[in-house]
Structures are given as C-alpha cells and as structure tokens.
N, CA, C and O atoms as CSV, one atom per row, in Angstrom:
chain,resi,resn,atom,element,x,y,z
A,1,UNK,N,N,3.338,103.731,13.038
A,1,UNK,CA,C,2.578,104.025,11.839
A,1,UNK,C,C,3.332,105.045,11.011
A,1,UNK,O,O,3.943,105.977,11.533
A,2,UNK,N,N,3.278,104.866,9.858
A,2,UNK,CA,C,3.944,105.413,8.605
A,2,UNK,C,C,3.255,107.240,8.765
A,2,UNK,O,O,2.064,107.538,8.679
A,3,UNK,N,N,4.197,108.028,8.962
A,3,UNK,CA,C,3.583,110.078,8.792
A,3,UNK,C,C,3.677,110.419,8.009
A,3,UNK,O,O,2.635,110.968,7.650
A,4,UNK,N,N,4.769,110.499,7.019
A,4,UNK,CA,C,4.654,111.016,5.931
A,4,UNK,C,C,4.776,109.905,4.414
A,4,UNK,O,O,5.062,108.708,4.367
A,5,UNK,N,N,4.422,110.896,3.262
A,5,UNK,CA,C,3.444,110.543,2.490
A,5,UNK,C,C,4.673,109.123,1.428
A,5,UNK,O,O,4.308,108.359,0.533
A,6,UNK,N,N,5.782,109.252,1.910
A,6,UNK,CA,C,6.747,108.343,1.101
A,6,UNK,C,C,6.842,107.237,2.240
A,6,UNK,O,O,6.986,106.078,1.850
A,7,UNK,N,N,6.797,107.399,3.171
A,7,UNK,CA,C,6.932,106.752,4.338
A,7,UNK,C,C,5.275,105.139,3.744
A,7,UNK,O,O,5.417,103.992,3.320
A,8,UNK,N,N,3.951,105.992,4.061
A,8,UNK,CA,C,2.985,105.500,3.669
A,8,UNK,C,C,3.009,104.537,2.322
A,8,UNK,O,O,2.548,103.407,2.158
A,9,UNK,N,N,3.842,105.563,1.272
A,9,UNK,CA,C,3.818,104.548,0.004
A,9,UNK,C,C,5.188,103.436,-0.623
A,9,UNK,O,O,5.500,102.925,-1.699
A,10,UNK,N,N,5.807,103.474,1.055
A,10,UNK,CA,C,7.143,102.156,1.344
A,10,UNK,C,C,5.558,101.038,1.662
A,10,UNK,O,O,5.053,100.193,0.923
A,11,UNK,N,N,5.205,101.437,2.847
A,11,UNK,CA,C,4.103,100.393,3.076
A,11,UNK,C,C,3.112,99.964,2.046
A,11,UNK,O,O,2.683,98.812,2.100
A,12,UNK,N,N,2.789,100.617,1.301
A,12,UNK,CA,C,2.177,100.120,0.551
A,12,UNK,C,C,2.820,98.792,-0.503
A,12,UNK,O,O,2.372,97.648,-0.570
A,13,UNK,N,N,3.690,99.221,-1.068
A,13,UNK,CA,C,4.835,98.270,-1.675
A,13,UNK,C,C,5.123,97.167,-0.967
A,13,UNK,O,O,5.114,96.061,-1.507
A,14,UNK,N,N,5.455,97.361,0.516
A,14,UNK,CA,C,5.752,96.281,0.734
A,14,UNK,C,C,4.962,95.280,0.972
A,14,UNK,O,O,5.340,94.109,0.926
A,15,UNK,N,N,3.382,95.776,1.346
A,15,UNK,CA,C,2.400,94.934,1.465
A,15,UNK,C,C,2.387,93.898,-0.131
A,15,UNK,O,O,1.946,92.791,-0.439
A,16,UNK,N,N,2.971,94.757,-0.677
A,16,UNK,CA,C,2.180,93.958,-2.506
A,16,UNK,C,C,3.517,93.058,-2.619
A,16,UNK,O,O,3.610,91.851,-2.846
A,17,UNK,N,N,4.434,93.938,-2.410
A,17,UNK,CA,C,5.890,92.327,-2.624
A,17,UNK,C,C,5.567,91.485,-1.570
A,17,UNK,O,O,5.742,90.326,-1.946
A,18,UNK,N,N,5.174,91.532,-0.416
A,18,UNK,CA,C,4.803,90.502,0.301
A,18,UNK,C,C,3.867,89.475,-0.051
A,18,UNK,O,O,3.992,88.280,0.216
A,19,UNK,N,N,3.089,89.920,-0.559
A,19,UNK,CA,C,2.014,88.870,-1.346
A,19,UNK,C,C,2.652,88.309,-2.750
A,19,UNK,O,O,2.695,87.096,-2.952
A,20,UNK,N,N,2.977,88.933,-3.385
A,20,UNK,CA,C,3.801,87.998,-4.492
A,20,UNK,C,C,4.526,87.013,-4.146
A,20,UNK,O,O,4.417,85.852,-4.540
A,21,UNK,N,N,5.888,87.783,-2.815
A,21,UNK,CA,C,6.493,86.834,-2.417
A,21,UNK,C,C,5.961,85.246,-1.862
A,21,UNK,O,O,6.577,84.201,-2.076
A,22,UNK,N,N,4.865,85.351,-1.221
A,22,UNK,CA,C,3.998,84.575,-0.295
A,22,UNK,C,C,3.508,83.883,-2.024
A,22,UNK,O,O,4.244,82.903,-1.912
A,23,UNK,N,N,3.157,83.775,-2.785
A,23,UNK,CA,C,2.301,83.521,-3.130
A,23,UNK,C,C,3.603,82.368,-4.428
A,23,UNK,O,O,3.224,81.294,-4.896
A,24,UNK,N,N,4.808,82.882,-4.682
A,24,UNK,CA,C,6.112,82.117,-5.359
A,24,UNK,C,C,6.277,81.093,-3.865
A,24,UNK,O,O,6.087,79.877,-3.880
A,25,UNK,N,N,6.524,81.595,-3.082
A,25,UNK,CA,C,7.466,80.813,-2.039
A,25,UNK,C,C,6.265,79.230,-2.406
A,25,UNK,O,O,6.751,78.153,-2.751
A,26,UNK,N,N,4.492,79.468,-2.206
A,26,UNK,CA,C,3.795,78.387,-2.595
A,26,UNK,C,C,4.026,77.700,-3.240
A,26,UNK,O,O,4.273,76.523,-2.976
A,27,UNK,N,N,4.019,78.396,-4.683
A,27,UNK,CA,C,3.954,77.558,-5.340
A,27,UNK,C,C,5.379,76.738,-5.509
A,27,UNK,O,O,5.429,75.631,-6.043
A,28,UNK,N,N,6.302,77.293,-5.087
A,28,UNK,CA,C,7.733,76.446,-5.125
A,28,UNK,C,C,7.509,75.237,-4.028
A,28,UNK,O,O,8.267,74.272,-3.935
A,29,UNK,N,N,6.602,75.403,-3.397
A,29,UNK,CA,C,6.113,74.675,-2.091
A,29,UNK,C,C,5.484,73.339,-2.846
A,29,UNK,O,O,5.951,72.202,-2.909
A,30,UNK,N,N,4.181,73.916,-3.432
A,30,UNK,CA,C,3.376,73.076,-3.797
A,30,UNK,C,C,3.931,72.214,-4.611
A,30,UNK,O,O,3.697,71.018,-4.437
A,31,UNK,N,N,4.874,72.688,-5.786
A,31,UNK,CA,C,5.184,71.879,-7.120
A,31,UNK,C,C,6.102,70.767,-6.673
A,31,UNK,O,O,6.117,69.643,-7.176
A,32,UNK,N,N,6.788,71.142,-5.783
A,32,UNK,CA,C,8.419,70.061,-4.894
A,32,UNK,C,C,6.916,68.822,-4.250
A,32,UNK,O,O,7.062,67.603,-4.334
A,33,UNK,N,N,6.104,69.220,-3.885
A,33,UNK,CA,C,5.303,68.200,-2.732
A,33,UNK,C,C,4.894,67.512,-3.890
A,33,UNK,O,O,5.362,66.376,-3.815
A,34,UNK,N,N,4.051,67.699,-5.234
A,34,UNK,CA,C,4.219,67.132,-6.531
A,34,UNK,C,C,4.634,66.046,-6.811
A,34,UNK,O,O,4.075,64.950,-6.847
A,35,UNK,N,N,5.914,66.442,-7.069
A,35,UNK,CA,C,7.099,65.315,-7.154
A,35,UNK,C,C,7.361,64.324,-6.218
A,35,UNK,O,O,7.612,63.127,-6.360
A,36,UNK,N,N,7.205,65.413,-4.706
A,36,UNK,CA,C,7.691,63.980,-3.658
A,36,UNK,C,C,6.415,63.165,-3.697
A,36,UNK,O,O,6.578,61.967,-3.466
A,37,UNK,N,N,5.310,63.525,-3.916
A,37,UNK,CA,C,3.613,62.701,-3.892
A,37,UNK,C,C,3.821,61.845,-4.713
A,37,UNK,O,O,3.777,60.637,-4.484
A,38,UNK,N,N,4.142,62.504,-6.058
A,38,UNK,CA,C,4.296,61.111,-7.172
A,38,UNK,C,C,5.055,59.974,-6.986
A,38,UNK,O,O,4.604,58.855,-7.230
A,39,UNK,N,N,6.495,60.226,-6.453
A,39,UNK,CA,C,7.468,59.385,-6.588
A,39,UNK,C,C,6.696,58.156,-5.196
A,39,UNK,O,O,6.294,57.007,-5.381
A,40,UNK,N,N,6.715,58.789,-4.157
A,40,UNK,CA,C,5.963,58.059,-3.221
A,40,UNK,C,C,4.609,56.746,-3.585
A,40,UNK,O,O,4.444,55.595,-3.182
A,41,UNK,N,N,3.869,57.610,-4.497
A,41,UNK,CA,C,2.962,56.983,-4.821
A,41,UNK,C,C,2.939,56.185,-6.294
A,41,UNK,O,O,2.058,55.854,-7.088
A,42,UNK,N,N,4.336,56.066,-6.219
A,42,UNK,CA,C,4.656,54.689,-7.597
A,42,UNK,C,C,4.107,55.800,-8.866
A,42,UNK,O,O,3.337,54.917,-9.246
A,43,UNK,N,N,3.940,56.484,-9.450
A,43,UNK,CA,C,3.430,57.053,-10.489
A,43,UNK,C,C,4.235,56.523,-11.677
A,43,UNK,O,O,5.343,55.988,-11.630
A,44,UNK,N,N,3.692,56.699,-12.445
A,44,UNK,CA,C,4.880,56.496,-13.901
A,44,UNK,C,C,5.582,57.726,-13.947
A,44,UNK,O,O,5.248,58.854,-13.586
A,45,UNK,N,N,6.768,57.228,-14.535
A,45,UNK,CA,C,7.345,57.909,-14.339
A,45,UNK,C,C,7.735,59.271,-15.578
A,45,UNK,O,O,8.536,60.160,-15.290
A,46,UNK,N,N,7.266,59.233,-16.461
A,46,UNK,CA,C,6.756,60.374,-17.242
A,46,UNK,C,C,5.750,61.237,-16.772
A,46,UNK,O,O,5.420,62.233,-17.415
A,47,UNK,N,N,5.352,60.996,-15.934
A,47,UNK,CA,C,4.294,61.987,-15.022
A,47,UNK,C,C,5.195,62.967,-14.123
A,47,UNK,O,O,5.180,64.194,-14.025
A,48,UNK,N,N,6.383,61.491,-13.190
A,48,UNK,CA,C,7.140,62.259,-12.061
A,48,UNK,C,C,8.060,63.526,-13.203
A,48,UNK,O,O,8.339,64.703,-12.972
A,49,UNK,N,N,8.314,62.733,-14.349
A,49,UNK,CA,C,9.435,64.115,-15.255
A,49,UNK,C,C,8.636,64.957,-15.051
A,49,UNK,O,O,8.840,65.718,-14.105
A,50,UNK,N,N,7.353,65.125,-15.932
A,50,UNK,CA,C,6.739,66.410,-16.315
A,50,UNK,C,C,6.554,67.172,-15.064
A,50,UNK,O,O,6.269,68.369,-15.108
A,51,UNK,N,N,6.726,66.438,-13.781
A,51,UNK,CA,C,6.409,67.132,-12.382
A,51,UNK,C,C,7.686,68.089,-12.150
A,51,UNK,O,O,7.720,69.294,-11.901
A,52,UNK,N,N,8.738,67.139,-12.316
A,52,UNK,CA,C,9.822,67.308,-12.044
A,52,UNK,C,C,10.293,68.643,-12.815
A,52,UNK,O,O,10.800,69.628,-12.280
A,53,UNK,N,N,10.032,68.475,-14.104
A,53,UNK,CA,C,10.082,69.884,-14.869
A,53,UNK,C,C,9.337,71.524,-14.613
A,53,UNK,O,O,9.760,72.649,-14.879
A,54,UNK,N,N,8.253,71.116,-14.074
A,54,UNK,CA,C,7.343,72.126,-13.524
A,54,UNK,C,C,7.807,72.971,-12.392
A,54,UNK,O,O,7.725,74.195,-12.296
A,55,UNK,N,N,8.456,71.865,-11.303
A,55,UNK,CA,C,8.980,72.064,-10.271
A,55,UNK,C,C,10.293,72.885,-10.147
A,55,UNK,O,O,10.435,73.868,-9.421
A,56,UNK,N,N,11.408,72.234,-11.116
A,56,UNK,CA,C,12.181,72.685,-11.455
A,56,UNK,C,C,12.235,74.651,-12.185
A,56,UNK,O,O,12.880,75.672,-11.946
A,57,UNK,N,N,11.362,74.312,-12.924
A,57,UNK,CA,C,10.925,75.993,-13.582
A,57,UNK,C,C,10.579,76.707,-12.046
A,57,UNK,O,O,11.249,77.688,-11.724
A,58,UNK,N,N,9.878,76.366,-11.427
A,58,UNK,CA,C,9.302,76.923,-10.305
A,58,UNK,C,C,10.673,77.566,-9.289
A,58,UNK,O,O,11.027,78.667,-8.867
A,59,UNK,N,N,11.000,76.594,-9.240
A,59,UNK,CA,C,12.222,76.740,-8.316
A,59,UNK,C,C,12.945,77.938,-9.005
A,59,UNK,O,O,13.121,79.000,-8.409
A,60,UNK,N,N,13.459,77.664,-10.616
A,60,UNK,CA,C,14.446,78.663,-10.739
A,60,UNK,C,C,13.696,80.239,-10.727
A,60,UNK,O,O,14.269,81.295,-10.459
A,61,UNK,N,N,12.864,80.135,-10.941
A,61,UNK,CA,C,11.455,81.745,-11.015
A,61,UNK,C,C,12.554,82.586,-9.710
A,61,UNK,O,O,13.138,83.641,-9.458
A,62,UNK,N,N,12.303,81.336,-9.239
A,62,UNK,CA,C,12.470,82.179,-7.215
A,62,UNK,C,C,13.611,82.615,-6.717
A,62,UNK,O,O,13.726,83.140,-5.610
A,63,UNK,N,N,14.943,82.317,-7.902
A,63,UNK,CA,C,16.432,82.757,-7.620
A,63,UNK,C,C,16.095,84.240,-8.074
A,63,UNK,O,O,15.462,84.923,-8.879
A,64,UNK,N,N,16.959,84.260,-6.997
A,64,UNK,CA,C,17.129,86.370,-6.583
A,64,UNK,C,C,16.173,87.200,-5.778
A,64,UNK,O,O,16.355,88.053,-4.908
A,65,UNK,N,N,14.692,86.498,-6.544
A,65,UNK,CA,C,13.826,87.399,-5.874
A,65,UNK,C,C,13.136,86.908,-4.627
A,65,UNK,O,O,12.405,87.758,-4.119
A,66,UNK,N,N,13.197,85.566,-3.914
A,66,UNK,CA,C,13.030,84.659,-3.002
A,66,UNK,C,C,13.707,84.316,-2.327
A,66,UNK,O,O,13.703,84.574,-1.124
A,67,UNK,N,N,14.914,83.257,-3.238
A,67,UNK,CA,C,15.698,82.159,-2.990
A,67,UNK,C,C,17.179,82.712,-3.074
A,67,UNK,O,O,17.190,83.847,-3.552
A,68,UNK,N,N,18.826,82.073,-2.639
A,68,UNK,CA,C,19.484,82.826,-2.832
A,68,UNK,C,C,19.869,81.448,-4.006
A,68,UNK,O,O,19.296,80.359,-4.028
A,69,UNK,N,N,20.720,81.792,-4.690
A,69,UNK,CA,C,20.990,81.142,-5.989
A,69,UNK,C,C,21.458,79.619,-4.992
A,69,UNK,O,O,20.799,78.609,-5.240
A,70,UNK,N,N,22.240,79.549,-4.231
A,70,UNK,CA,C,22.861,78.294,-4.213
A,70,UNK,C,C,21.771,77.382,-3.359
A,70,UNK,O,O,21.856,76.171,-3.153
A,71,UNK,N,N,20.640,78.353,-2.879
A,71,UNK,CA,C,19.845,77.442,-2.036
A,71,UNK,C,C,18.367,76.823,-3.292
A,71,UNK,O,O,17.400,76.082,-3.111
A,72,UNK,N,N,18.849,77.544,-4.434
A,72,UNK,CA,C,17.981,77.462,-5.557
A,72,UNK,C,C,18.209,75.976,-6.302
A,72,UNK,O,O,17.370,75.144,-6.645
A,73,UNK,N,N,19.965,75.964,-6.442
A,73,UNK,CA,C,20.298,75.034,-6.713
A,73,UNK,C,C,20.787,73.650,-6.025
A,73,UNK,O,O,21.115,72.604,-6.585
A,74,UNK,N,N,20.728,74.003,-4.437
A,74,UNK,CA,C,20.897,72.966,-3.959
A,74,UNK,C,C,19.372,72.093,-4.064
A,74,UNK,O,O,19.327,70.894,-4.339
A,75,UNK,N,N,17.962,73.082,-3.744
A,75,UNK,CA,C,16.608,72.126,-4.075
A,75,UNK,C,C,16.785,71.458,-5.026
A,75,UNK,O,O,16.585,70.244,-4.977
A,76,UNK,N,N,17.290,72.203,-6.367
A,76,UNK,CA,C,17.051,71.734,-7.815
A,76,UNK,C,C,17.911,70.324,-7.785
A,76,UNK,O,O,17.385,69.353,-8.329
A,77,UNK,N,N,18.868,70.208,-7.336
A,77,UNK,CA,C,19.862,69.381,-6.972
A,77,UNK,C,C,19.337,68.064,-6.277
A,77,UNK,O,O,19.500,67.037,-6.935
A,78,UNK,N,N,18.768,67.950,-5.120
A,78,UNK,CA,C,18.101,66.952,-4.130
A,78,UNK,C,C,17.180,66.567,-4.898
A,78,UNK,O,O,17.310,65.449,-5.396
A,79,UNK,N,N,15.979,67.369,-5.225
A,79,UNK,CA,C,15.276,66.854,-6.053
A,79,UNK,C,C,15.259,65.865,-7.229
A,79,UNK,O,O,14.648,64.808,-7.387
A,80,UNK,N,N,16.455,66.798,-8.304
A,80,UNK,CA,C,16.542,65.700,-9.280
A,80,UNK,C,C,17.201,64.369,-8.996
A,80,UNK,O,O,17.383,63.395,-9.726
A,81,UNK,N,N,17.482,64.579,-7.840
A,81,UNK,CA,C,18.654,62.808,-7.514
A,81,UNK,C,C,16.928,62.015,-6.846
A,81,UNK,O,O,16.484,60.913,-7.167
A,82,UNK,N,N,16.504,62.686,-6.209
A,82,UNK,CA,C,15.285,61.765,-6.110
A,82,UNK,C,C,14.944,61.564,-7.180
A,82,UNK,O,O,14.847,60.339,-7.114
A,83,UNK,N,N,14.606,61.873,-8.398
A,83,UNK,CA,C,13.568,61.813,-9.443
A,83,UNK,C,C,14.801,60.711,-10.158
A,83,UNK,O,O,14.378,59.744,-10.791
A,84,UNK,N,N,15.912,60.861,-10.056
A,84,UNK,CA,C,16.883,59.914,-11.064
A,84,UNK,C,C,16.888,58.992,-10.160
A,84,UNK,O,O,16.165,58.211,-10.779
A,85,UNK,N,N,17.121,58.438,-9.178
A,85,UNK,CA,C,16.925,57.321,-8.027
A,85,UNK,C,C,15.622,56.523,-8.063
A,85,UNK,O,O,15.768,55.357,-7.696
A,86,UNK,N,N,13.918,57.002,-8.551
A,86,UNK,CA,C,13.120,56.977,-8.934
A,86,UNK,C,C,13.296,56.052,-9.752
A,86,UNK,O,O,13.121,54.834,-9.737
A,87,UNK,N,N,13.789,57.035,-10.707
A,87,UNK,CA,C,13.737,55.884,-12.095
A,87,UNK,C,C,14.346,55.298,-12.635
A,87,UNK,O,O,14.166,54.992,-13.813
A,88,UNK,N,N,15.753,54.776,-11.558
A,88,UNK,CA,C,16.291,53.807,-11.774
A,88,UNK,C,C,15.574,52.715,-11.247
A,88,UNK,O,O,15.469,51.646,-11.848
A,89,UNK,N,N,15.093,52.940,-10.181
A,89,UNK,CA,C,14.223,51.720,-9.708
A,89,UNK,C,C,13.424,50.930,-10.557
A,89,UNK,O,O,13.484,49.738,-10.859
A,90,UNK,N,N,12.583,51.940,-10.914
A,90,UNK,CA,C,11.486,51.544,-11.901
A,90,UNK,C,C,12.088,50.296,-12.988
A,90,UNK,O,O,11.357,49.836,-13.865
C-alpha cells in the first residue's frame, strides 16, 4: 500500500489511465468485430466502408497511447485487405 502522499496520488492516476486505457483498447475491439460482422454477414458494402472508416479512426486514436505504431498499422493493414477482398467479391 501506497505511505506517502505522492506515492497515493501515482495510484490514483493510474487507476484513471487504466480505465481510459480499458475503455480505447474496447472500443478498438468493438469497431474491428464491426467490420468482421458485416463482411461475414454479406452487408452492402457501403455500410462495411463506413465501418471500415470508423474502425480505422479507432485504431489510429490508440497509436502511442495503447498501441505501438507498427502494431497500429499492421491492424489497419489486415483489415483493409479484408474490406478490399470484400468488395471485390461483391
């Protein structure tokens, strides 16, 4: 347990970046499952873009303060080859 009074207000901080963090890492979570839901489920494919775009924003939010840049851009990367593979099919 944290004794003195700088010690106490590290913990405090880190409790609150922990929840931000927790709460980006989601939604970078949620928005990618998005995309893979749509594409899966035949959507049109102006839906999968606008997903794809959302997702994409999401992702880059999370370089530096999450993600390390190249693991930012390797998602951004996989992703969009699904979403262009997508809609070549189509």
């Amino acid at each position: 347990m944290a004794n003195t009074k700088s010690a106490k207000k590290k913990v405090r901080q880190s409790n609150a970046r922990y929840k931000i963090n927790l709460a980006r890492r989601t939604a970078v979570k949620t928005a990618v499952k998005k995309v893979l839901t749509a594409i899966s489920n035949g959507e049109n494919i102006e839906t999968v873009k606008d997903l794809m775009r959302n997702a994409e924003s999401q992702i880059s939010r999370s370089k530096n303060k999450l993600l390390h840049k190249n693991a930012v851009a390797r998602k951004i990367s996989r992703l969009s080859k699904k979403v262009s593979s997508y809609q070549k099919s189509k």
